[in-house]
TORNUKE-658039 format. One line per 8 residues: number of its first residue (from 1); their letters; for each residue x, y, z of C-alpha. Coordinates in steps of 0.25 Angstrom, whole numbers, plus 5000, padded with zeros to 4 digits. Example, Ala and Ser with C-alpha at 12.3 -4.5 7.8 and 13.67 -1.06 7.14 Angstrom:
2
1 = as = 5049 4982 5031; 5055 4996 5029
***
This chain:
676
1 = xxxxxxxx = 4774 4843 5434; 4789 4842 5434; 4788 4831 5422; 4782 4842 5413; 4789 4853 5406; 4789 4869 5409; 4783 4878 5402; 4792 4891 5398
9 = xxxxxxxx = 4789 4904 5391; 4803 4910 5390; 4805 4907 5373; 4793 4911 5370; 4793 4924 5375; 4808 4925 5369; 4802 4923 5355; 4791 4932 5359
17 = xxxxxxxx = 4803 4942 5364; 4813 4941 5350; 4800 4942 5341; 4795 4957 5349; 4811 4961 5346; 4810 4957 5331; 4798 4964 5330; 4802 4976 5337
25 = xxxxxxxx = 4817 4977 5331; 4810 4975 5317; 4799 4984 5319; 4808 4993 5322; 4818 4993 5311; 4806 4993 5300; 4801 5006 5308; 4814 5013 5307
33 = xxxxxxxx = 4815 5008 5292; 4801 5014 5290; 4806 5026 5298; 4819 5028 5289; 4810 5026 5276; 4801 5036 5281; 4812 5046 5283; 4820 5044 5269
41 = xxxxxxxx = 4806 5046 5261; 4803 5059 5271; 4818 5062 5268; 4816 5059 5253; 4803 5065 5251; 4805 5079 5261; 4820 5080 5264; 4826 5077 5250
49 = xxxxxxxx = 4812 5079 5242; 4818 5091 5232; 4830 5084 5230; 4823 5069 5226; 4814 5080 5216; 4825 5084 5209; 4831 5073 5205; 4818 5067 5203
57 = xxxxxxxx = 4817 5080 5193; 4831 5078 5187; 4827 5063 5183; 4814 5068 5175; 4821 5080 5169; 4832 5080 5160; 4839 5094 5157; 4842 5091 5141
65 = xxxxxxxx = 4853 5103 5134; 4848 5110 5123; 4861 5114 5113; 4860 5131 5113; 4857 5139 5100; 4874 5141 5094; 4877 5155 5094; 4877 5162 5082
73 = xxxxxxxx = 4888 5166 5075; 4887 5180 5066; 4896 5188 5056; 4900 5201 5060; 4886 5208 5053; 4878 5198 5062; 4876 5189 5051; 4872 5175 5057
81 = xxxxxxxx = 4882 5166 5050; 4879 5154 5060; 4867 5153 5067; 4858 5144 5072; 4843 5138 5064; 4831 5130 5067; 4835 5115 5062; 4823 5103 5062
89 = xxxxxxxx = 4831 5091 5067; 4828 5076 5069; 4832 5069 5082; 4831 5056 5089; 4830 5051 5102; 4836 5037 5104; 4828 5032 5115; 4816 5037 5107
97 = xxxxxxxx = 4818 5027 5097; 4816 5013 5096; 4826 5011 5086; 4837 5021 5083; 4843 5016 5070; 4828 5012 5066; 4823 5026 5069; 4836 5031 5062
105 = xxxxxxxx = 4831 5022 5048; 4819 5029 5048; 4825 5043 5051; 4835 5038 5038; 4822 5038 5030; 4817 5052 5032; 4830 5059 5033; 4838 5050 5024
113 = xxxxxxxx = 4853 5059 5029; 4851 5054 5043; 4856 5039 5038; 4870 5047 5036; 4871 5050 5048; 4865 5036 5055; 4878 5033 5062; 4881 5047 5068
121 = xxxxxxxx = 4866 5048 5073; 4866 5036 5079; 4879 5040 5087; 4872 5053 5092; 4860 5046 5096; 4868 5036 5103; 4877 5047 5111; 4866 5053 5113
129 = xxxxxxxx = 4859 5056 5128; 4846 5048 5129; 4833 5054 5125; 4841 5065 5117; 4837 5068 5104; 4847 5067 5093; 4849 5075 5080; 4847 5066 5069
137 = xxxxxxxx = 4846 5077 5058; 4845 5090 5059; 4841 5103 5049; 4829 5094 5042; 4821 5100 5032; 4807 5101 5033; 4804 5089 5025; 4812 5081 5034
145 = xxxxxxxx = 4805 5087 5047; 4793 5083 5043; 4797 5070 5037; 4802 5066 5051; 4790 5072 5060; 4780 5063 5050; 4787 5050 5054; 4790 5055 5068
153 = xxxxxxxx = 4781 5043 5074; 4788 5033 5065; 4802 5039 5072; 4802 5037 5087; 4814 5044 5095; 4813 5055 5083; 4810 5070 5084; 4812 5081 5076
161 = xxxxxxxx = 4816 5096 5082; 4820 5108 5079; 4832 5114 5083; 4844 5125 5080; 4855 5120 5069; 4867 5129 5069; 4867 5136 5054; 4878 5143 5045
169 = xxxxxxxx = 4870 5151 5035; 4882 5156 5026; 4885 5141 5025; 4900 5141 5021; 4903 5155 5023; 4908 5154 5037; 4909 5139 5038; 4926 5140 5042
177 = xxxxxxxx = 4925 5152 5049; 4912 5148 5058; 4914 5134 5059; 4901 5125 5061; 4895 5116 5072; 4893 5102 5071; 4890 5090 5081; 4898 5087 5094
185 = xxxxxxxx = 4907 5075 5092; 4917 5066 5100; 4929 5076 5097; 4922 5088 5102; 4919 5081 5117; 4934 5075 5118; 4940 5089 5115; 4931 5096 5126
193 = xxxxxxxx = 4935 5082 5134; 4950 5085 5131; 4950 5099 5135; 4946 5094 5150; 4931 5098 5147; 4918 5092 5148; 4909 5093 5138; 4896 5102 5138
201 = xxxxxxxx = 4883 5093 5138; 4879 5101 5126; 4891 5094 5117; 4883 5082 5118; 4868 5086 5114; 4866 5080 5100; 4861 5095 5096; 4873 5102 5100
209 = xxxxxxxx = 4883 5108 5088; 4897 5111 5092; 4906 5122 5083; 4915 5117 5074; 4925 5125 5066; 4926 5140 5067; 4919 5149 5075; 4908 5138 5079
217 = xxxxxxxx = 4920 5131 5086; 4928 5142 5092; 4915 5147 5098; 4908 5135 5099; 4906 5137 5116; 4899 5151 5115; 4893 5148 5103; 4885 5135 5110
225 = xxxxxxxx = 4877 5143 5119; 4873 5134 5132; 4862 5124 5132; 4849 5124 5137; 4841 5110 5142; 4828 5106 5141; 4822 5100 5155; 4814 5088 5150
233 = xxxxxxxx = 4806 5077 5158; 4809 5063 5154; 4803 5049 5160; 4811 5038 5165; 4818 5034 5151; 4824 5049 5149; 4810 5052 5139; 4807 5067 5139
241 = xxxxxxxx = 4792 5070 5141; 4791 5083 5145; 4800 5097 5145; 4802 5105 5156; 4802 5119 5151; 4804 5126 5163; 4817 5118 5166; 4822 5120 5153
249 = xxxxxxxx = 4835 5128 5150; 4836 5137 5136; 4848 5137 5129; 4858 5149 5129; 4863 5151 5114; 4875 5152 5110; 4885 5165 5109; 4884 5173 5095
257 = xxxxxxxx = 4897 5175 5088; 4900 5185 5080; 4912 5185 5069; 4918 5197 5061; 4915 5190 5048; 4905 5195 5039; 4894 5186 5031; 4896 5194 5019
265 = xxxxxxxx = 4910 5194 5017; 4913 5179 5019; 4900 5174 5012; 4908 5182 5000; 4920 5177 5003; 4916 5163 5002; 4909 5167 4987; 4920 5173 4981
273 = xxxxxxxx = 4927 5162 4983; 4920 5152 4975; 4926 5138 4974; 4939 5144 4978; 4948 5137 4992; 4953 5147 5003; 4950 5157 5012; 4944 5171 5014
281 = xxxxxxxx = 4947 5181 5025; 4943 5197 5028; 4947 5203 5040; 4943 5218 5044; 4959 5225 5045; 4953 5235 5055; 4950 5225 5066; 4953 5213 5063
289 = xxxxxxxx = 4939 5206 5060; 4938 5194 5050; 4927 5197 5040; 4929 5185 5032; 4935 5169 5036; 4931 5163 5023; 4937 5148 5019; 4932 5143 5005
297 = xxxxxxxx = 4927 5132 5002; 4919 5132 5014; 4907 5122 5018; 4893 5124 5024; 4893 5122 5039; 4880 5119 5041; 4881 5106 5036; 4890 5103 5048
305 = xxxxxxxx = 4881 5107 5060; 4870 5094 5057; 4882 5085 5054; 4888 5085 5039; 4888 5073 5031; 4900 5065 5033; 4902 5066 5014; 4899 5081 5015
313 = xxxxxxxx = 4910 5082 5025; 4920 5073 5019; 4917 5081 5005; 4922 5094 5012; 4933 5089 5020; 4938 5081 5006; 4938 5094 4995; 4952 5098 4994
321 = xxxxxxxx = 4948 5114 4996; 4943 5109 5011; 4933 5117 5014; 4931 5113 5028; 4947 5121 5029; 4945 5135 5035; 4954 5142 5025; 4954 5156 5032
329 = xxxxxxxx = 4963 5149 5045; 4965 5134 5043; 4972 5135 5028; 4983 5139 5028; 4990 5144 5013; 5003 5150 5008; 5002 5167 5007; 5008 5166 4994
337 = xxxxxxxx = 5011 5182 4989; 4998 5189 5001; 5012 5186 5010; 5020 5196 5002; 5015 5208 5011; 5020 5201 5024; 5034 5200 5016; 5034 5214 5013
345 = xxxxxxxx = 5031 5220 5026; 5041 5208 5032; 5052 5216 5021; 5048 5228 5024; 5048 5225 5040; 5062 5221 5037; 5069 5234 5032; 5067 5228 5016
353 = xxxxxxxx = 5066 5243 5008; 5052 5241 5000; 5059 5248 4989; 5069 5239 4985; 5067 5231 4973; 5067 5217 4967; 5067 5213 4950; 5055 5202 4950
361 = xxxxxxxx = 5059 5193 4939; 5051 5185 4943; 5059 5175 4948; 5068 5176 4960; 5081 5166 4963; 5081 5161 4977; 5094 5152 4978; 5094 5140 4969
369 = xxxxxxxx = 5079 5142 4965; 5071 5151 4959; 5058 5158 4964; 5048 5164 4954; 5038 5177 4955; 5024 5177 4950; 5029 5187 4940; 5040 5196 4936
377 = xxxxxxxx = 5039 5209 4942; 5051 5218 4940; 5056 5227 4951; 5049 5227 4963; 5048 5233 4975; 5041 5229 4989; 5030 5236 4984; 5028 5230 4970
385 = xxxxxxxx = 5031 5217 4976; 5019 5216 4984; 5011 5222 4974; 5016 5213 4963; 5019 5200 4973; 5031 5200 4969; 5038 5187 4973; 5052 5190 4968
393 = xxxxxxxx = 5052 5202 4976; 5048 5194 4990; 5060 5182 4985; 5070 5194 4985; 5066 5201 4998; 5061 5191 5009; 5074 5187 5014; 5078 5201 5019
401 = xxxxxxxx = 5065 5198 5029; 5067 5186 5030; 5057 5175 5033; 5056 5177 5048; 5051 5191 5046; 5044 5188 5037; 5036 5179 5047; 5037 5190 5055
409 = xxxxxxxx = 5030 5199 5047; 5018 5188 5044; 5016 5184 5058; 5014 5200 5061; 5003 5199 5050; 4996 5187 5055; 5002 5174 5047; 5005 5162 5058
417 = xxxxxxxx = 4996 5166 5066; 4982 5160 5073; 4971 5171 5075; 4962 5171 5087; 4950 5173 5079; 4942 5162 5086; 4943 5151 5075; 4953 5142 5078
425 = xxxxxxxx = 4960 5132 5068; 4968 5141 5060; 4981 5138 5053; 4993 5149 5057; 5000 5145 5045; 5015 5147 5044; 5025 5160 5044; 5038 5151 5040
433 = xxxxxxxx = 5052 5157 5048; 5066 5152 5051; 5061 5146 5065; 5051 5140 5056; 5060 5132 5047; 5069 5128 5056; 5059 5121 5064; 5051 5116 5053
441 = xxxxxxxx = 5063 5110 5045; 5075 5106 5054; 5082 5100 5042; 5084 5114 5032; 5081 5125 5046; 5086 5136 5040; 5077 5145 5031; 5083 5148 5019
449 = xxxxxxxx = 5079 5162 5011; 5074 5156 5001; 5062 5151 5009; 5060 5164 5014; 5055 5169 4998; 5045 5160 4998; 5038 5166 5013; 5039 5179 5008
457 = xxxxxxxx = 5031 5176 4995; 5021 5169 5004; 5024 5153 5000; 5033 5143 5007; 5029 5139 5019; 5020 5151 5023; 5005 5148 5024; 4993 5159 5030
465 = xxxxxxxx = 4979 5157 5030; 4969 5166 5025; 4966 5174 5039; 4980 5174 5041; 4982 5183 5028; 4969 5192 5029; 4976 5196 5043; 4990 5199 5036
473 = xxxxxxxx = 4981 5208 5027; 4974 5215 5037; 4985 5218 5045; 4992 5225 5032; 4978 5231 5030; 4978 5236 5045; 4992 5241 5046; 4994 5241 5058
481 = xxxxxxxx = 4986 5231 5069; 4990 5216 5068; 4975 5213 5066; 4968 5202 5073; 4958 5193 5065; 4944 5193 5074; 4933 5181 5068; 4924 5183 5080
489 = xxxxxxxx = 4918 5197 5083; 4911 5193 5095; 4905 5182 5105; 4892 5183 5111; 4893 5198 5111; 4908 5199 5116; 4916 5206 5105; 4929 5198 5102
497 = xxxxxxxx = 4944 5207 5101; 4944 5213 5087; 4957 5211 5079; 4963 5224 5079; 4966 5225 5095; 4980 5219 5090; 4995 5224 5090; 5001 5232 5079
505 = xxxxxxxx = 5007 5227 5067; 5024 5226 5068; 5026 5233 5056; 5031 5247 5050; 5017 5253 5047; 5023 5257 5032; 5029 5242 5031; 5013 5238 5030
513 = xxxxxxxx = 5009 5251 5020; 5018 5248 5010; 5015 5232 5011; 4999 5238 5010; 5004 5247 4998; 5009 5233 4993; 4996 5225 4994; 4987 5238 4988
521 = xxxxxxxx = 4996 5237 4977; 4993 5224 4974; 4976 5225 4973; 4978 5241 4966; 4990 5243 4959; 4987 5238 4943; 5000 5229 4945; 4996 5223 4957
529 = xxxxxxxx = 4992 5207 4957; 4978 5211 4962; 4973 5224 4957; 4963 5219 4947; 4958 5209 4957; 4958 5218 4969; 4949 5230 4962; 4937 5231 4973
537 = xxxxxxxx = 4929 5241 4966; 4923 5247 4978; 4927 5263 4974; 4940 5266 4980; 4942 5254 4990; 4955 5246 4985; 4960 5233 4991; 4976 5230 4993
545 = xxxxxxxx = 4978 5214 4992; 4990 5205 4991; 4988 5192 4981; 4995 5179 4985; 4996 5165 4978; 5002 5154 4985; 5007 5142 4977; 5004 5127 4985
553 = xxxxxxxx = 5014 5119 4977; 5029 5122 4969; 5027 5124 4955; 5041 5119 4953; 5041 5121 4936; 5027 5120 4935; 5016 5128 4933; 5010 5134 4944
561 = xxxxxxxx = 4996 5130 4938; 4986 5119 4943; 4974 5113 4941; 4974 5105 4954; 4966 5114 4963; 4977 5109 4976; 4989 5115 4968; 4985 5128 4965
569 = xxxxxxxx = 4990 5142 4972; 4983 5149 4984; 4977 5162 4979; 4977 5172 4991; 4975 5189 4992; 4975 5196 5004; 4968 5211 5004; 4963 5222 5012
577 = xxxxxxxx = 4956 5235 5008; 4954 5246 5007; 4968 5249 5005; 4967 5263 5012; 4960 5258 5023; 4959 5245 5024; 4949 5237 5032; 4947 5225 5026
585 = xxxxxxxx = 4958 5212 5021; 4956 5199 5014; 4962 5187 5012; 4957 5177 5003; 4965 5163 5000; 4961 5157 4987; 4966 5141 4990; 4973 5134 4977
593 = xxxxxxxx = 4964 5145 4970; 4976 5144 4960; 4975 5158 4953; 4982 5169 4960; 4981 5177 4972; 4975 5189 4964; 4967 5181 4954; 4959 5170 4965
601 = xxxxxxxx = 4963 5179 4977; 4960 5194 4974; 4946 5194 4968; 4941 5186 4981; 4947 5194 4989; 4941 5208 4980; 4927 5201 4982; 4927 5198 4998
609 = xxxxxxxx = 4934 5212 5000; 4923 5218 4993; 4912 5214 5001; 4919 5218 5013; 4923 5230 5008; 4906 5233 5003; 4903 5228 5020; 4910 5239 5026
617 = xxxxxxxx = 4901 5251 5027; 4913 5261 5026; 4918 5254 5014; 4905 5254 5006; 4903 5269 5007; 4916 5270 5004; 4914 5263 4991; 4900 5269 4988
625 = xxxxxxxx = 4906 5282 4989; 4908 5291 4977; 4922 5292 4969; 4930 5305 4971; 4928 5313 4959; 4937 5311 4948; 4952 5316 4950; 4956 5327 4940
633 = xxxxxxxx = 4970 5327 4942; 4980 5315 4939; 4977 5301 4941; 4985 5292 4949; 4987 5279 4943; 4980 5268 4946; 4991 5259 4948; 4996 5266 4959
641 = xxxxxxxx = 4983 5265 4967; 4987 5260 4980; 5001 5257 4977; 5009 5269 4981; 5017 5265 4993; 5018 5273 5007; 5028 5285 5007; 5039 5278 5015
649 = xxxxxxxx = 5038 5266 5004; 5044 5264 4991; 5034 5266 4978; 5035 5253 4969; 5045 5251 4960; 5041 5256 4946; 5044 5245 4938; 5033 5240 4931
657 = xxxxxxxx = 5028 5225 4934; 5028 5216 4924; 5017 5217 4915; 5012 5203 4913; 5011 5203 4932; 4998 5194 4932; 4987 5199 4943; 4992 5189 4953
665 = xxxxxxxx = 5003 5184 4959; 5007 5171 4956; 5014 5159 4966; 5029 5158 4966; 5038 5146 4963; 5044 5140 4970; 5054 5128 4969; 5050 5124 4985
673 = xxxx = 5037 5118 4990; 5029 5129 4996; 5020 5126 5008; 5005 5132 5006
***
């Protein structure tokens, strides 16, 4: 027994042992991971359940912005003059298609104008969101709706739709003063960007329009409304299938604008002035409103809201009479003889006796040269020499003003300065002074007095624009408030400061009558340079006017003469009526019209006054109203209509004019290059 060996147990029930705890520890840790899995589904599916459904919600709808309905903008009558119209468009979807530049070819076959435009499409499309329809063409005809909706099935990624297109119906009427819209591009986002901005969503959906120019760019934000959104369902690849109508947000529209111009007044503006270059502008001299912002030639706008072609564009910016300038406030032109009334009232301001006279010999020595008047008027008073825009008178007297008052006096009637009127980029032009020279010409400082006669006749270095001399006018006209142009009359409802809550003028209330006397002399006396271009013929309502002609180059011994249209004299008249209560001014710049203030200027101005004049309710029954009856007693002369001067003012001089004066005042010469 002892030989064989023992028997134990002891490893066995060691394994036995090890194998239970395995079990038992692995038992355990897959119950508490089953336990733990219950508890995050229990947690997911009851604890955090709405939370999980709204994301789930938010991954199968997409909010997409739908671009508001622009304001409208309306004249002062409540004429629509840019609105909104139903427009058929074509759109694709890029990851609709199966070959962009192949669906493209084929949309170049039915809309043979889209190849133009190949490249730019193909950039919107490629910027574009995905599953985001992108214009391709808007404002198609019928024909070409339903050429497109025929081969729809041959045109995958391709729809058609109708939406709003923003729409100018007095085409170039109002294109300088409105402005236009026109895509989004790159500079718009890196202004908003540099101003410390983000820009709105909206800027970058392929159917939104931003104001350019004009009214539609200084109020392009209220004008824009705020978008709505469609809720749409859409699968896994961002495809919509359905709507959700409920979750949808409707649009809010835009604010409506409305100006103090008037539809009928402009629209004539622009006829009368035919193929002629400048600038029209009426303003109301009782409160300041603008009636008229006319710039000719002009363009049509609504060949700028779809995208206009890059030759059409090209051809307007190339023609040399620019007619994408805003003339009214961007141009800037020399006054020529329409300055002479601010010289007057600076004389007069500066103790000069209105009686005194000057022998017009036509020509005036100024030092070592010799400075020519338009004609040869005689004696002449200050009167007569606004009447007859007398050059030789102005040479002889500006100095005892002196060129800073004279700036004085032009910056009290609005020359040099920038309106608030709500339309930016305007030019102030330039009221030359003593400061002026000295700062601009370092080498010859001083100002010398013979620089001052070309400023008070309106030439040298002075330059105005159009709006600038209407309000000139209509502070004359008025008499006393230094009257504020106003464009916009109200936004969304909200009435805008009218243009007569304004200071007094600094002037002697008799210092501007007589000047007025001088102006009503000009449009009714028989020798005035205007009088048979200045005859309304509305019964007894007369006009008082001031005609101007500013020349762009020295004549040196030349003729003033030419057949290049770029060399030819401004023609500009400045007006208001009626002379005994006057409620209405113009001023009307004729660009290189090459004919005279009264000749080109007048007659335009005569046509545009008229139909202001036949607007005004008051004015009308004051025309259809019947004549007095036929005086029996002596007839006052008809020369003398309008001309008489207040009592404290001096009557004009008796001597007769010269018999061969022509009806317009001509350019001077000068033996310096004037600045225009």
């Amino acid at each position: 027994m002892s030989g064989e060996p023992s028997i134990f147990f002891s490893d066995v029930n060691e394994r036995q042992g090890s194998f239970l705890r395995r079990t038992f520890v692995l038992g355990g840790a897959t119950a508490l991971g089953v336990a733990a899995l219950i508890g995050r589904l229990g947690q997911l599916q009851v604890v955090q359940a709405q939370e999980y459904a709204t994301l789930s919600s938010q991954n199968q709808f997409n909010f997409r912005l739908v671009p508001p309905p622009r304001g409208l903008i309306k004249d002062r009558n409540g004429v629509v003059i840019a609105g909104n119209r139903p427009s058929f468009r074509v759109l694709v979807v890029r990851d609709e298609t199966k070959d962009l530049d192949e669906t493209l070819d084929l949309l170049g076959q039915l809309l043979p104008d889209t190849l133009e435009r190949r490249r730019a499409i193909i950039r919107d499309v490629n910027a574009s969101p995905k599953f985001n329809p992108v214009p391709v063409k808007s404002d198609l005809t019928w024909e070409e709706f339903a050429k497109v909706n025929q081969y729809a099935n041959e045109l995958p990624g391709v729809m058609v739709d109708m939406n709003e297109a923003r729409y100018y119906p007095f085409g170039g009427a109002f294109a300088h003063v409105i402005g236009y819209v026109a895509k989004v591009n790159d500079r718009d986002v890196q202004a908003i960007r540099a101003k410390g901005e983000q820009p709105p969503p909206l800027l970058f959906n392929p159917s939104f329009r931003i104001g350019r120019q004009g009214v539609e760019k200084a109020l392009d934000v209220p004008l824009r409304g705020e978008p709505g959104g469609n809720r749409v369902e859409v699968d896994a690849r961002g495809r919509v299938v359905a709507e959700d109508i409920g979750g949808s947000r409707p649009a809010v529209p835009g604010k409506e604008v409305v100006l103090t111009l008037d539809a009928d007044v402009q629209n004539r503006a622009l006829e009368v002035f035919g193929d002629e270059s400048g600038a029209c502008v009426v303003m109301d001299v009782r409160n300041g409103d603008i009636l008229c912002m006319m710039s000719a030639p002009s363009f049509d706008p609504n060949l700028f809201v779809g995208g206009v072609p890059s030759k059409v564009y090209r051809a307007l910016a190339d023609y040399e009479r620019k007619p994408l300038l805003d003339k009214t406030i961007n141009g800037t032109f020399a006054p020529g003889s329409t300055f002479k009334p601010t010289t007057a009232l600076a004389l007069l301001e500066a103790g000069v006796d209105p009686k005194q006279t000057v022998v017009c010999t036509g020509a005036f020595r100024n030092g070592n040269r010799i400075q020519r008047c338009w004609g040869r008027h005689g004696v002449q008073n200050m009167h007569d020499a606004i009447k007859n825009s007398c050059d030789v008178y102005f040479y002889s007297m500006c100095n005892r003003a002196g060129v800073d008052n004279i700036r004085k006096a032009g910056l009290a009637l609005g020359f040099e300065h920038i309106f608030d009127i709500g339309v930016d980029n305007q030019k102030k032009g330039l009221l030359p002074s003593t400061e002026w020279k000295a700062r601009t010409f370092p080498r010859d400082p001083v100002w010398h007095p013979g620089e001052t006669t070309s400023v008070a006749i309106g030439q040298g270095a002075i330059t105005v624009n159009a709006l600038q001399l209407a309000v000139m006018t209509s502070r004359l006209a008025n008499g006393k408030k230094a009257l504020m142009p106003r464009l916009i009359k109200s936004i969304g409802g909200v009435e805008q400061p009218r243009g007569d809550e304004a200071p007094d003028l600094p002037f002697d209330p008799a210092h501007i009558e007589y000047v007025r006397q001088g102006m009503i002399a000009v449009a009714n006396d028989r020798s005035g340079t205007a009088y048979r271009q200045s005859q309304l013929g509305l019964g007894d309502i007369q006009m008082a006017g001031k005609t101007g002609t500013a020349q762009v180059r020295n004549y040196g011994s030349g003729s003033r003469k030419s057949n290049v249209w770029a060399l030819k004299d401004h023609n500009l008249f400045v007006a208001f009526a009626p002379i005994d209560a006057p409620r209405y001014a113009v001023a009307v710049i004729i660009e290189h019209g090459g004919k005279g203030g009264a000749t080109a200027g007048a007659p335009r101005a005569r046509e545009v006054m008229r139909t202001v004049l036949l607007k005004d309710p008051d004015m009308r029954a004051r025309i259809e109203r019947p004549p007095p009856p036929e005086a029996t007693g002596p007839q006052i002369d008809e020369g003398l209509v309008g001309a008489a001067p207040e009592p404290d003012a001096v009557a004009p001089s008796t001597a007769a004019p010269s018999p061969a004066a022509p009806a317009a005042d001509g350019p001077q010469l000068y033996l310096s290059e004037p600045r225009v």
